[in-house]
C-alpha positions, 0 to 999 in steps of 0.5 A, a space after each residue: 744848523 751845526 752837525 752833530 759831529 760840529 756840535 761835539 767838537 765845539 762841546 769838546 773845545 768849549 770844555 778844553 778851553 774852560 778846564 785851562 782857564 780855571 787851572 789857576 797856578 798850575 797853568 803858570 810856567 815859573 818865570 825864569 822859564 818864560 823869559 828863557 822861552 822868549 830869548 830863545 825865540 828870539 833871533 836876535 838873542 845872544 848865548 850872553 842874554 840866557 846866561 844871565 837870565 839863568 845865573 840869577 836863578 841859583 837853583 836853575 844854574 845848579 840844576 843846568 850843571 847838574 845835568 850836562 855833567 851827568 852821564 845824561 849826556 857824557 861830555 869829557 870833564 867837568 863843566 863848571 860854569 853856565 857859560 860853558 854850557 851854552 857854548 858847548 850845548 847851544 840855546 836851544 838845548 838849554 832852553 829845553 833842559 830849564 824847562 825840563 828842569 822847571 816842570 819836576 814840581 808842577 807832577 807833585 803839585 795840585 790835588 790828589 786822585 784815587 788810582 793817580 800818583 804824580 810821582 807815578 806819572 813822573 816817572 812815566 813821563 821821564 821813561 817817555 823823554 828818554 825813550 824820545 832822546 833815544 830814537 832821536 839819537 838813532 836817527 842821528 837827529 841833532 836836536 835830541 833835547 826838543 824830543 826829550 823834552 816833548 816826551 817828558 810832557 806828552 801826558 801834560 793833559 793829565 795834569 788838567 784832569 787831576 786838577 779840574 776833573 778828579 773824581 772823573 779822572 778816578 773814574 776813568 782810571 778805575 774803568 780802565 783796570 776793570 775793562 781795558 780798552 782805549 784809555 783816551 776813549 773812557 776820557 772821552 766818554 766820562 769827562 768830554 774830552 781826552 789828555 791829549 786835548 788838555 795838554 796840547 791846549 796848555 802847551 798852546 797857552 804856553 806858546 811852546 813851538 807847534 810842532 811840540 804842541 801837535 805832538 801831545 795833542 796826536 800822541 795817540 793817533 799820531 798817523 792822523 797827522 799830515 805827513 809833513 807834520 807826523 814825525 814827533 807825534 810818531 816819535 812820542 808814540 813809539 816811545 810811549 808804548 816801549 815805556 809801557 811795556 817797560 811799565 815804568 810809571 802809570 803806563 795805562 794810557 798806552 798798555 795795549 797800544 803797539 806800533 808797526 813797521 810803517 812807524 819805524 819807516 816814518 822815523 827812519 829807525 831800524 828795528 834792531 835801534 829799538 831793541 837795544 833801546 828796549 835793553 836799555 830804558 831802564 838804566 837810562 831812567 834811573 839816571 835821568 830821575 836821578 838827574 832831575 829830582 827836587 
């Protein structure tokens, strides 16, 4: 016979599961992504292979451009061809700059709910993945897209509750406003499990790397992670909680979440790394929106 704490959890997983099979095309990642997703992944991939995948997508091969010349990144002049790109970025950068690219739409689709605004969340979620950019900068981590593209959809969960459980979701967005407390915990309570389920069990059906996965579905309590496999969950963390007090976007999830020094140890971040990010997120908000509006 299953404990009680069994039972819960297989209720919990059971409604998870559920909620990601009846998404419909939201769950869908466009195309062009997907192959860009598999060539990637695939050590016996050229730069030649995703540059055309990526060049027979006009609007992916704009946006790509779009973003290396931007001050997103501040490279010295003008890269005007796709090809340049990869070479001057690498695969993985562009694979995570054309997903970024892909998901603007996947906010503003879908139902509406009271107290919800795709855009809002949006912007959260970009604050979020330039925040992530930023430790990752000051941690001198080469790899600063993985983590801007993991903050960007850290809240994918969301979307999955506004799809599926919208009347739930206004619920636990009006409970939140009149009686703060531990937004994941309301989820909990009103429709059985929180975001952070929902969106790492999305992520898994996309077959995004795990430690991606693990980040979303921890974002919240990522010290719950073994130490081998803390370090993005702490990282989105950290930059969560700097975007809601900047209170960019629907910054309820983590408006009473802090971090502490252990945190900071764990990323190898100086506190004084955190407040120039702090005077900064702004600014670099601004221009990453900018960047990456439909």
């Amino acid at each position: 016979m299953l404990s009680t704490n069994s039972q819960t959890s297989a209720n919990t997983d059971k409604l998870v599961a559920t909620a990601v099979a009846d998404l419909g095309e939201i769950a869908t990642l466009p195309e062009v992504t997907v192959r860009i997703i598999k060539i990637v992944e695939n050590p016996k991939s050229t730069a030649r292979d995703l540059h055309d995948v990526i060049k027979n997508d006009p609007a992916l091969s704009t946006r790509l451009l779009k973003v290396v010349n931007s001050a997103f990144y501040g490279l010295p002049g003008q890269i005007g061809s796709v090809d340049r790109a990869i070479v001057l970025l690498g695969l993985s950068a562009v694979k995570n700059i054309s997903i970024a690219a892909s998901m603007t739409h996947m906010f503003n689709a879908g139902q509406t709910t009271e107290g919800f605004s795709g855009t809002e969340v949006w912007r959260h979620s970009v604050a979020v993945g330039v925040a992530c950019r930023m430790l990752s900068a000051a941690q001198g981590k080469p790899n600063v897209e993985e983590s801007f593209l993991t903050g960007l959809i850290h809240d994918l969960g969301l979307l999955v509750e506004r799809q599926v459980f919208g009347k739930k979701l206004g619920e636990v967005i009006s409970r939140h406003r009149a009686e703060g407390g531990d937004f994941c915990q309301i989820e909990r309570d009103v429709i059985g499990a929180d975001h952070q389920a929902f969106g790492m069990a999305l992520a898994n059906k996309w077959r995004f790397p795990m430690p991606l996965c693990t980040a979303i579905g921890y974002h919240h309590r990522p010290m719950d992670l073994a130490a081998a496999n803390r370090e993005l969950g702490v990282l989105v963390y950290v930059a969560d909680v700097l975007a809601c007090r900047a209170q960019i976007g629907f910054h309820a999830t983590a408006a009473h979440s802090d971090f502490d020094e252990s945190m900071l140890a764990t990323l190898k971040v100086d506190p004084g790394a955190v407040e120039e990010i702090i005077s900064k997120l702004p600014e670099q908000v601004a221009i990453t929106e900018s960047i990456f509006r439909e």
